[in-house]
PyMOL Python script that loads the backbone (N, CA, C, O; Angstrom):
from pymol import cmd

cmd.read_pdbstr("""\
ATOM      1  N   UNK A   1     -17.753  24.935  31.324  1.00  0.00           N
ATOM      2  CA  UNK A   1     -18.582  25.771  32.166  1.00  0.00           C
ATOM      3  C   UNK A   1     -17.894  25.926  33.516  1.00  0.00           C
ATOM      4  O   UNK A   1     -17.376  24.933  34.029  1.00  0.00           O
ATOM      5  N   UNK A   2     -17.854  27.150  34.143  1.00  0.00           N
ATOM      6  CA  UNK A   2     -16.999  27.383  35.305  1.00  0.00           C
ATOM      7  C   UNK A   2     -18.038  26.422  36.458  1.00  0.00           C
ATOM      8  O   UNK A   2     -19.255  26.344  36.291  1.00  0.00           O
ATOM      9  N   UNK A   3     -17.443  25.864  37.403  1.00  0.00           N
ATOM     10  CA  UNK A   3     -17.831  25.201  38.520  1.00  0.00           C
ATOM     11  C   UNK A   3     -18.979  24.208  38.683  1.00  0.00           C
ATOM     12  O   UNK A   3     -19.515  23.872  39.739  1.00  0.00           O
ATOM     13  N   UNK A   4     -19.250  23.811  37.477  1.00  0.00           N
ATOM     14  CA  UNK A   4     -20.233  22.618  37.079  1.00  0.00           C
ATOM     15  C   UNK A   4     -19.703  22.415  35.730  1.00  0.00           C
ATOM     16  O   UNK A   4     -19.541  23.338  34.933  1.00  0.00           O
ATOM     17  N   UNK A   5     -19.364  20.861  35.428  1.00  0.00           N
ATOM     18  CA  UNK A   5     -19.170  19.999  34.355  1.00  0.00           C
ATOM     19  C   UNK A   5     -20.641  20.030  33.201  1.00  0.00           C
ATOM     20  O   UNK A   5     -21.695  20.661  33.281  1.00  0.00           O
ATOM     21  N   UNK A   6     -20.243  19.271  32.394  1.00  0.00           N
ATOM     22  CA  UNK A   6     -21.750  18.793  31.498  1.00  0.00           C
ATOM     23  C   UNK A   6     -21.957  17.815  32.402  1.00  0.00           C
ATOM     24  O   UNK A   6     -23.055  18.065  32.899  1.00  0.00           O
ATOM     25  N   UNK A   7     -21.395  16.583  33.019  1.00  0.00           N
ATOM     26  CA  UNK A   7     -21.978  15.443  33.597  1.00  0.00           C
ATOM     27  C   UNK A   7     -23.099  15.807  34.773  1.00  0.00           C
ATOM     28  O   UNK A   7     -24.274  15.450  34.847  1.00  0.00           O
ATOM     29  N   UNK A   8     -22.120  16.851  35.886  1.00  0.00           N
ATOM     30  CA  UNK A   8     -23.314  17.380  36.591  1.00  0.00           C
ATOM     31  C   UNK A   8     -24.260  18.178  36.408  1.00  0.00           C
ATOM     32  O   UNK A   8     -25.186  18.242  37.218  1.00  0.00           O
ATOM     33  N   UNK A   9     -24.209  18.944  35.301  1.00  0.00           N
ATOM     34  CA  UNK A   9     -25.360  19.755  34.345  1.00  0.00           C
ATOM     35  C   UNK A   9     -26.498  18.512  34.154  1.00  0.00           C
ATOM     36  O   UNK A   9     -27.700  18.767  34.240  1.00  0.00           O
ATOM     37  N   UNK A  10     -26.137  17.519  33.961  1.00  0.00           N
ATOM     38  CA  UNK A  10     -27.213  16.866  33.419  1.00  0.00           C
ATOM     39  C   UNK A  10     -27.688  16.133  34.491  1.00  0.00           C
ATOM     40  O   UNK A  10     -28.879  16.016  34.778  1.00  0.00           O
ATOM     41  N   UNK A  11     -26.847  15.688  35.028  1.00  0.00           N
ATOM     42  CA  UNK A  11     -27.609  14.958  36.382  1.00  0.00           C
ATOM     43  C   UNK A  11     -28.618  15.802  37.094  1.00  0.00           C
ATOM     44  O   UNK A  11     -29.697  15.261  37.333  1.00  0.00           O
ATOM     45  N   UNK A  12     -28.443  17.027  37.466  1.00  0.00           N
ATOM     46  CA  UNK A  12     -29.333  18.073  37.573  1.00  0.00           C
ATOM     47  C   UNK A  12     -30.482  18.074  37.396  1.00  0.00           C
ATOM     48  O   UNK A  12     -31.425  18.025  38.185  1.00  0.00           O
ATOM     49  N   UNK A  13     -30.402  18.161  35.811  1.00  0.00           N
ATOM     50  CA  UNK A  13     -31.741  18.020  34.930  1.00  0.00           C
ATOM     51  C   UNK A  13     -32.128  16.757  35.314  1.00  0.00           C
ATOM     52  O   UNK A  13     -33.263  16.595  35.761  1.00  0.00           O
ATOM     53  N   UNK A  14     -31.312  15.784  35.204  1.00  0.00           N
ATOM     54  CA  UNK A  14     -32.298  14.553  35.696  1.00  0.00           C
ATOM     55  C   UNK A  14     -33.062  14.285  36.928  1.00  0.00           C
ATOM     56  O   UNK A  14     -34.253  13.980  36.988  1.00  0.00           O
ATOM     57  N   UNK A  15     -32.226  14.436  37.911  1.00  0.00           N
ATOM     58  CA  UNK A  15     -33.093  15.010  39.464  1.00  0.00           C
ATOM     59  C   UNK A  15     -33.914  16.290  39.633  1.00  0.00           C
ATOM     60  O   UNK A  15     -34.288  16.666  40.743  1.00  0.00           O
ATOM     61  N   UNK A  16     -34.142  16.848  38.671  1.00  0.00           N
ATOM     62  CA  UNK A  16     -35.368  17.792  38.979  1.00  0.00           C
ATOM     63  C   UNK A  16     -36.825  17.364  38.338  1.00  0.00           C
ATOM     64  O   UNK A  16     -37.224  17.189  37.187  1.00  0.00           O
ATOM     65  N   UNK A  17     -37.287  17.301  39.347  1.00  0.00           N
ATOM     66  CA  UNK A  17     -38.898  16.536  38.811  1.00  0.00           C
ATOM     67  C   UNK A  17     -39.684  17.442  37.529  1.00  0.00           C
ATOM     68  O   UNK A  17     -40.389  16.977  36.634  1.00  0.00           O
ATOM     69  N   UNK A  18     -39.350  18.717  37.741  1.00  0.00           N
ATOM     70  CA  UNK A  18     -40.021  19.493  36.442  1.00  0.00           C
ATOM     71  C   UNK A  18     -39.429  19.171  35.431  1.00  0.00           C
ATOM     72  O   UNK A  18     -40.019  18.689  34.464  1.00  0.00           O
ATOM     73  N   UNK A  19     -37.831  19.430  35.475  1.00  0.00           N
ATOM     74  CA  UNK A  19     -37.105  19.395  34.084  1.00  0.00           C
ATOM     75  C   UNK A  19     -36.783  18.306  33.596  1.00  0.00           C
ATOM     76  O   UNK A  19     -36.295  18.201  32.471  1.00  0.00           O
ATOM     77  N   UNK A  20     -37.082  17.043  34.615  1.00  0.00           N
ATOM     78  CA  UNK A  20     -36.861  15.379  33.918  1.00  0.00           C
ATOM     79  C   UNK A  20     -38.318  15.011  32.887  1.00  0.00           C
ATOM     80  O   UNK A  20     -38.383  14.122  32.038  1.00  0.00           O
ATOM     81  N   UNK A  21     -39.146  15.759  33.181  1.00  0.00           N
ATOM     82  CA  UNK A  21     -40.449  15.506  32.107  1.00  0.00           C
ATOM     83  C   UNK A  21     -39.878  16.324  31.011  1.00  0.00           C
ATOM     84  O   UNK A  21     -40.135  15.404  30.235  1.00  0.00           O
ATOM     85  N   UNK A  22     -39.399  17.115  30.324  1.00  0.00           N
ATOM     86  CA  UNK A  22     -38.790  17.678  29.332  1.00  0.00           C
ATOM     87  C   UNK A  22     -37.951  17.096  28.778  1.00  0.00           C
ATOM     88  O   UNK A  22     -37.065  16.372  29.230  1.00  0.00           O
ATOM     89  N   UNK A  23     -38.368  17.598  27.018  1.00  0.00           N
ATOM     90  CA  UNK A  23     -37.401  16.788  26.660  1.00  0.00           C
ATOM     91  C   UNK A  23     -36.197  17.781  26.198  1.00  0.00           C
ATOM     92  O   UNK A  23     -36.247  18.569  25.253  1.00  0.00           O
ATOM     93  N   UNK A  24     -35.457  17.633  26.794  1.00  0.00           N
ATOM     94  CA  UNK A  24     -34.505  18.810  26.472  1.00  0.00           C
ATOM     95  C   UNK A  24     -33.175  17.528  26.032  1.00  0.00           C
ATOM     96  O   UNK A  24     -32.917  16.418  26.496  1.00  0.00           O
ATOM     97  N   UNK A  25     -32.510  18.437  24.824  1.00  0.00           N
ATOM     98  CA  UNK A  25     -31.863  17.049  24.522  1.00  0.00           C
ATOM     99  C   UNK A  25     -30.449  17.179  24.782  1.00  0.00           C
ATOM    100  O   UNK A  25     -30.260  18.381  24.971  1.00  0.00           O
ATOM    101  N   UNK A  26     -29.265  16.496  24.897  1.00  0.00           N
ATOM    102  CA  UNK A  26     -28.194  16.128  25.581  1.00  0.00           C
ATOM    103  C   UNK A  26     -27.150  15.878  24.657  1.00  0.00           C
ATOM    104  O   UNK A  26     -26.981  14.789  24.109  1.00  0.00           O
ATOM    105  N   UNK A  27     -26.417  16.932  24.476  1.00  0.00           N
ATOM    106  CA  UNK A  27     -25.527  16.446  23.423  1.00  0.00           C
ATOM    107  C   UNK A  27     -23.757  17.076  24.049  1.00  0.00           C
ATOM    108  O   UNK A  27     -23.530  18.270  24.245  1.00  0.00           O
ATOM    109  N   UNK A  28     -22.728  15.969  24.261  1.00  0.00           N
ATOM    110  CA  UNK A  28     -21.563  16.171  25.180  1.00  0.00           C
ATOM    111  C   UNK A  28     -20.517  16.649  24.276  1.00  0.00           C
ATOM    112  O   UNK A  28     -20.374  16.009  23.234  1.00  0.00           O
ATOM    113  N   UNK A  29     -19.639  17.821  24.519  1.00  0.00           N
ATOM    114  CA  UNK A  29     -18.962  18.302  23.790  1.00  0.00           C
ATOM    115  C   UNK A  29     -17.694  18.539  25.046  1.00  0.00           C
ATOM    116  O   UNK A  29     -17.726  19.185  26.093  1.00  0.00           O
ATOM    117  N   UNK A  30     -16.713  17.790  24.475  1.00  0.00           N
ATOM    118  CA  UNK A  30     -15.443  17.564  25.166  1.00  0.00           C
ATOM    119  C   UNK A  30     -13.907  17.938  24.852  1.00  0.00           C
ATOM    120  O   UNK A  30     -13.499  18.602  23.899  1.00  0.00           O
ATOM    121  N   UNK A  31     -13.436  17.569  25.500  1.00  0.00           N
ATOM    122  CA  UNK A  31     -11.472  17.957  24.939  1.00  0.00           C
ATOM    123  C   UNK A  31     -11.061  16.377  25.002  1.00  0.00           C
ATOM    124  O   UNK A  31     -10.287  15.781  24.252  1.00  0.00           O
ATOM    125  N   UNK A  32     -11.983  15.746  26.386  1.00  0.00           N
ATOM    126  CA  UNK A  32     -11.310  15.073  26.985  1.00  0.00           C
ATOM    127  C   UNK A  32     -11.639  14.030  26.163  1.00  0.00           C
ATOM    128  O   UNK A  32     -12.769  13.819  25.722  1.00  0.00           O
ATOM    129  N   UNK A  33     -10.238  13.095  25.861  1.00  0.00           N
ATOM    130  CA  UNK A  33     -10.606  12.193  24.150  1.00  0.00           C
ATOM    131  C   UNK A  33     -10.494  10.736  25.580  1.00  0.00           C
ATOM    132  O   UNK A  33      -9.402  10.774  26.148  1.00  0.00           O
ATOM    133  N   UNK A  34     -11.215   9.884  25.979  1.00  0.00           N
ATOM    134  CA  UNK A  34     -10.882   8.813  26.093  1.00  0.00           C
ATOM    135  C   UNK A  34     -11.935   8.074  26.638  1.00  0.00           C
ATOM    136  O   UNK A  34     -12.962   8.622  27.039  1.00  0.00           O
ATOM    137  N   UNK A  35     -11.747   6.836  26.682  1.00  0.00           N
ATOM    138  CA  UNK A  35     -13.095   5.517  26.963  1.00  0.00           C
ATOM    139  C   UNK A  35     -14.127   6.085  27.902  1.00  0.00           C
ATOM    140  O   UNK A  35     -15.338   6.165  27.696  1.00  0.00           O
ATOM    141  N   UNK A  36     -13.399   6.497  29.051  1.00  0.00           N
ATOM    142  CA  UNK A  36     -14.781   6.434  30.295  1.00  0.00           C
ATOM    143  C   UNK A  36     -15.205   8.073  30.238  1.00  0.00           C
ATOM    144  O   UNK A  36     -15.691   8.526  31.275  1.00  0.00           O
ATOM    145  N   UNK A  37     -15.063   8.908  29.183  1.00  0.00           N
ATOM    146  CA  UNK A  37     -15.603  10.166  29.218  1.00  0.00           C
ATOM    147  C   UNK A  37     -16.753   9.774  28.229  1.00  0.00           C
ATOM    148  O   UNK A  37     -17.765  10.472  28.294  1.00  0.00           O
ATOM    149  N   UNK A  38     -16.735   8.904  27.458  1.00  0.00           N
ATOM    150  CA  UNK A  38     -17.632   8.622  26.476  1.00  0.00           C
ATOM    151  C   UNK A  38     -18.762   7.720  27.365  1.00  0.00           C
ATOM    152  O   UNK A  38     -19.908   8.170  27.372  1.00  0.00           O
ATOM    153  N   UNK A  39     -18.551   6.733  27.958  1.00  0.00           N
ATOM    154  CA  UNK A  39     -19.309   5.418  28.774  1.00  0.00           C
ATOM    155  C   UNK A  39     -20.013   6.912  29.637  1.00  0.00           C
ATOM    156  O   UNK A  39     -21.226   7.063  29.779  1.00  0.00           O
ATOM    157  N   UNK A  40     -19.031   7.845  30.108  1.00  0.00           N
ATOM    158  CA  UNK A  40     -20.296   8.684  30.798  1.00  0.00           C
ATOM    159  C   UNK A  40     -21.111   9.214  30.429  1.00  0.00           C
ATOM    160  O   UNK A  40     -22.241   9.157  30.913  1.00  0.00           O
ATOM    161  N   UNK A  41     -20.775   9.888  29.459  1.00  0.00           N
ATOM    162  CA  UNK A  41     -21.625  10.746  28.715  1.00  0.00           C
ATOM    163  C   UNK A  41     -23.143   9.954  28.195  1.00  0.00           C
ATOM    164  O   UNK A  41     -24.244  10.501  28.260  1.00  0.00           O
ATOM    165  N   UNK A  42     -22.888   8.530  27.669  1.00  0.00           N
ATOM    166  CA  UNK A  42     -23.785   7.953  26.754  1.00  0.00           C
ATOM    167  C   UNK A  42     -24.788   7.204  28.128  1.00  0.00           C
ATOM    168  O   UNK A  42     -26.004   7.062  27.999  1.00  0.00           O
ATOM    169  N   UNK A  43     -24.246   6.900  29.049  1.00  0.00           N
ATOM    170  CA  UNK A  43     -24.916   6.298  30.493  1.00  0.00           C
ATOM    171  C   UNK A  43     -25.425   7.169  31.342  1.00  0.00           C
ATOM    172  O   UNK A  43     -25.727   6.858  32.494  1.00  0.00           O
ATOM    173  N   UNK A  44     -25.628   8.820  30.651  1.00  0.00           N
ATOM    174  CA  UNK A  44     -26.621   9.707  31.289  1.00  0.00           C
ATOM    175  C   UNK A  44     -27.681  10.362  30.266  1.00  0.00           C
ATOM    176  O   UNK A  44     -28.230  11.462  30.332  1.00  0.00           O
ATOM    177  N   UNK A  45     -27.836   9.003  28.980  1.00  0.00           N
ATOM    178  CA  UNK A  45     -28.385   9.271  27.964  1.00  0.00           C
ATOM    179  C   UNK A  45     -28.004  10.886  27.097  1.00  0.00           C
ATOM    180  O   UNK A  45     -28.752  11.855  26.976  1.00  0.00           O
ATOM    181  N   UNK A  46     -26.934  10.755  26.717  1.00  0.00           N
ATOM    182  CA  UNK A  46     -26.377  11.784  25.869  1.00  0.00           C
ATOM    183  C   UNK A  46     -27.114  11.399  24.191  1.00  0.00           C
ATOM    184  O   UNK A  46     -27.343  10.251  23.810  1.00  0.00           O
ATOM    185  N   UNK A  47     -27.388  12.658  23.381  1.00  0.00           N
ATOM    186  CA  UNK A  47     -27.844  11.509  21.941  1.00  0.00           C
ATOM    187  C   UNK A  47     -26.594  11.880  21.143  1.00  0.00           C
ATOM    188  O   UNK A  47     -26.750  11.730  19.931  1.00  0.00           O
ATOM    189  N   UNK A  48     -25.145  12.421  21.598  1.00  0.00           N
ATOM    190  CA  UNK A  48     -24.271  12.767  21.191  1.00  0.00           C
ATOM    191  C   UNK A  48     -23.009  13.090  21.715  1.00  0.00           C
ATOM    192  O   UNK A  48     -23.031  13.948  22.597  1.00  0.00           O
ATOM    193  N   UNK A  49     -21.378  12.403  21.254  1.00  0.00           N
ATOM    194  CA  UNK A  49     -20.698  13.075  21.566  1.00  0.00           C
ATOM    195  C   UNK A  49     -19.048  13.218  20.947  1.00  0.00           C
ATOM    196  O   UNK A  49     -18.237  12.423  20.470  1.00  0.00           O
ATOM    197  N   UNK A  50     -19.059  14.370  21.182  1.00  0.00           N
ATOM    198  CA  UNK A  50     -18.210  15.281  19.936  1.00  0.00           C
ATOM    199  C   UNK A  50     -17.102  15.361  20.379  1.00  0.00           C
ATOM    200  O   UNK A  50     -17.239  15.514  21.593  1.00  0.00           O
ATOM    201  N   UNK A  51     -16.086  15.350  20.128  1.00  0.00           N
ATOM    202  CA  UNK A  51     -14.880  16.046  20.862  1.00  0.00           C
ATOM    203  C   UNK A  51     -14.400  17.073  20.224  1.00  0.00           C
ATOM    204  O   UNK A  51     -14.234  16.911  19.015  1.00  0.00           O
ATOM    205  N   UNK A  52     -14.065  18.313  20.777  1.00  0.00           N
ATOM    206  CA  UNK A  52     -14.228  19.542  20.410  1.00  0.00           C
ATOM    207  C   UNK A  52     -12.148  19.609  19.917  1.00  0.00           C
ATOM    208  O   UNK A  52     -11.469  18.587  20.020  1.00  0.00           O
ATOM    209  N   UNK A  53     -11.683  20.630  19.552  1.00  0.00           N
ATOM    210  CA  UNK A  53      -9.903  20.696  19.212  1.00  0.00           C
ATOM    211  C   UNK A  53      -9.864  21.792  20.424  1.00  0.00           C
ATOM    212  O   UNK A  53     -10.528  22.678  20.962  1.00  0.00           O
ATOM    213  N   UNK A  54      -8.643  21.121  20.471  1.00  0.00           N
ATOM    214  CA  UNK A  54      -7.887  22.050  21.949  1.00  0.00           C
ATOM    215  C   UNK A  54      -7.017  23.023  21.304  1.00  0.00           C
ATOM    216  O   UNK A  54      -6.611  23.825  22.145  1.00  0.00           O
ATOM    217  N   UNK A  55      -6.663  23.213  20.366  1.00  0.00           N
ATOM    218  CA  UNK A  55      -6.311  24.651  19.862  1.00  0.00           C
ATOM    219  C   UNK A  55      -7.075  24.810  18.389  1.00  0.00           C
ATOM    220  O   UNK A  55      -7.670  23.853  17.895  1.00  0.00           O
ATOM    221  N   UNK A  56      -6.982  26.531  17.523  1.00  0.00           N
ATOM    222  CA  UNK A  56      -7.912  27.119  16.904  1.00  0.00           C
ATOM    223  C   UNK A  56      -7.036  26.447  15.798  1.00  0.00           C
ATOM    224  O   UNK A  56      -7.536  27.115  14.892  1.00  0.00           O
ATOM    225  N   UNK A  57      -6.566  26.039  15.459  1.00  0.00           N
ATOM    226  CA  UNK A  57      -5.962  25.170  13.642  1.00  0.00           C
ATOM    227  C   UNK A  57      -6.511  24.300  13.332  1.00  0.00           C
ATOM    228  O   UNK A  57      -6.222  23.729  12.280  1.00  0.00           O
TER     229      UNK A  57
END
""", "prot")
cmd.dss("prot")
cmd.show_as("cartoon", "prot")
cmd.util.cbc("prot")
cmd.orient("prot")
């Protein structure tokens, strides 16, 4: 997403008092393959995360 991440997408949602009562659900779709992209994702309650291929093969 241009000029906001998923991490701050969700933090977002979490600091907004309307949209933190929703259950809107959280699922992280990445390139980036390694330990602390995952520890983030799952420590802003993600119920998922995928790592997407960096080219179309």
């Amino acid at each position: 997403m241009p000029k906001l991440d998923g991490l701050e997408l969700r933090r977002k949602v979490q600091n907004d008092a309307e949209l933190s009562l929703k259950c809107i659900p959280y699922v992280y779709f990445t390139a980036a393959v390694n330990q602390q992209a995952v520890i983030d994702a799952y420590s802003t309650s993600a119920q998922g995360f995928f790592v997407k291929p960096v080219s179309f093969d």
